[in-house]
N, C-alpha and C positions, 0 to 999 in steps of 0.2 A: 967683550960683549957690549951690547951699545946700551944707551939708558932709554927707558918708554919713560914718556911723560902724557901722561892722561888728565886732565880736566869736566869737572860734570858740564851738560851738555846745556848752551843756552834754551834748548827747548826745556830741557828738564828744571833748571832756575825759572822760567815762568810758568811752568803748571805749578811749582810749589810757590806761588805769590800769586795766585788767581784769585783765591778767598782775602787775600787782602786789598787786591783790586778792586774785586765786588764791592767789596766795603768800603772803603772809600768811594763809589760813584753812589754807592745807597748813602753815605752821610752827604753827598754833592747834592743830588739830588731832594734832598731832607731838606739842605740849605736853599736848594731854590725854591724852593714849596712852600717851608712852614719859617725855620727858623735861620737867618744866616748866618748865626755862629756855629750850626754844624760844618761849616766850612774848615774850621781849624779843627775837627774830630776828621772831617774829610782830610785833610794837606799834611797830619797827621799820620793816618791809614797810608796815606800814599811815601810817604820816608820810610816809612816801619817796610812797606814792599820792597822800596829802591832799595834799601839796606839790605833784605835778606837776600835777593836778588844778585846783588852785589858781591854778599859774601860768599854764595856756593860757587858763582862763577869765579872766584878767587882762591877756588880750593888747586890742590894741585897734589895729585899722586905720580910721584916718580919714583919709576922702581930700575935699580941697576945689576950687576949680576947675583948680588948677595943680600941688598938689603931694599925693603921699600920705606919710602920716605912720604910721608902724608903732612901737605902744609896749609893750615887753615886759616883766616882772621883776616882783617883789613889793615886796621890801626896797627892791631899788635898781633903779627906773624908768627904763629907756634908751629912749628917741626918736629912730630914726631915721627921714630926709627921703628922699624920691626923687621929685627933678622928674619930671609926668608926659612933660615932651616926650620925656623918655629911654625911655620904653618902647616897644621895637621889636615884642613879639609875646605870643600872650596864649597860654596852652594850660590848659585848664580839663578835673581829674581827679575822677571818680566810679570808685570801687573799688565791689564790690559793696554792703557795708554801708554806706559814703555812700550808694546807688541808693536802700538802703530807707530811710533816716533821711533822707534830700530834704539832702544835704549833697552838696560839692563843695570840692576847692582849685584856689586859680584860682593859676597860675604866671606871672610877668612875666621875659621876657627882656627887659632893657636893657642901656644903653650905660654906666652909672653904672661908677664904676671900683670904688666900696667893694663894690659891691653886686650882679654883674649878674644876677643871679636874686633873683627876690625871690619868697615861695610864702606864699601868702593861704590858712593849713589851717583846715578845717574848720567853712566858712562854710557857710549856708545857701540852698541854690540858688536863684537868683535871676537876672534880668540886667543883673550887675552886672558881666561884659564888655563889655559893649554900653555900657554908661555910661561904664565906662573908656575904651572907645576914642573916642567922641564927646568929651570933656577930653582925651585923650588930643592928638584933634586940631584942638579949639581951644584947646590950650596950645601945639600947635607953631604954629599960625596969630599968636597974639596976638605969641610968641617969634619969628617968624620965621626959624624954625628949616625949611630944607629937605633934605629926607633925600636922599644920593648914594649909587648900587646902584655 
């Protein structure tokens, strides 16, 4: 079975860096106007953006037939695992601007103890639920893993 590698979506890393944007062109702006050392609150604002920017588009969820793999950080790259047999429920969110940018977070409730939520932001709608749950449940089948209500 082949591995899906998903990444959040460059539209989705700049709508969540807009409000730092703003703010930095209101502290630019400050500096043209009143004071020029809002300049370094502005060049400031505008790092703190790149950064965050930076780091959701460097997120990277790979999921292969048994396990998904969620890898975060710039500097310092963390890896975490979550067996898929552990996911018990999926719930997949469209806010209005995901609706128009064809974007989506897809939510896992599991059993995992680190981890029981786990939230897949700002992927590109797909179905890539439907995938999950089909691994989902030929990882409990191959595990033999049977769920008790």
């Amino acid at each position: 079975m082949n591995t899906i590698t998903i990444r959040p979506s460059a539209i989705y890393a700049l709508l969540m860096v807009i409000p730092i944007i703003l703010l930095a062109l209101l502290f630019f702006g400050m500096a043209c106007r009143f004071l020029p050392a809002f300049i370094l609150i502005s060049a400031f604002c505008s790092a703190i953006g790149l950064y965050r920017y930076w780091k959701i588009r460097q997120t990277v969820y790979s999921f292969d037939a048994e396990v998904l793999h969620i890898s975060t950080g710039i500097f310092l790259r963390r890896t975490d695992s979550l067996e898929l047999y552990r996911v018990k429920d999926y719930i997949v969110t469209r806010n209005l601007l995901m609706q128009l940018f064809g974007l989506m977070s897809l939510t896992l409730l599991t059993t995992d103890l680190t981890g029981p939520v786990t939230i897949l932001r700002g992927i590109p709608k797909s179905d890539l639920p439907d995938i999950i749950r089909e691994r989902v449940q030929r990882a409990r089948q191959n595990s033999k893993i049977v769920e008790l209500n």
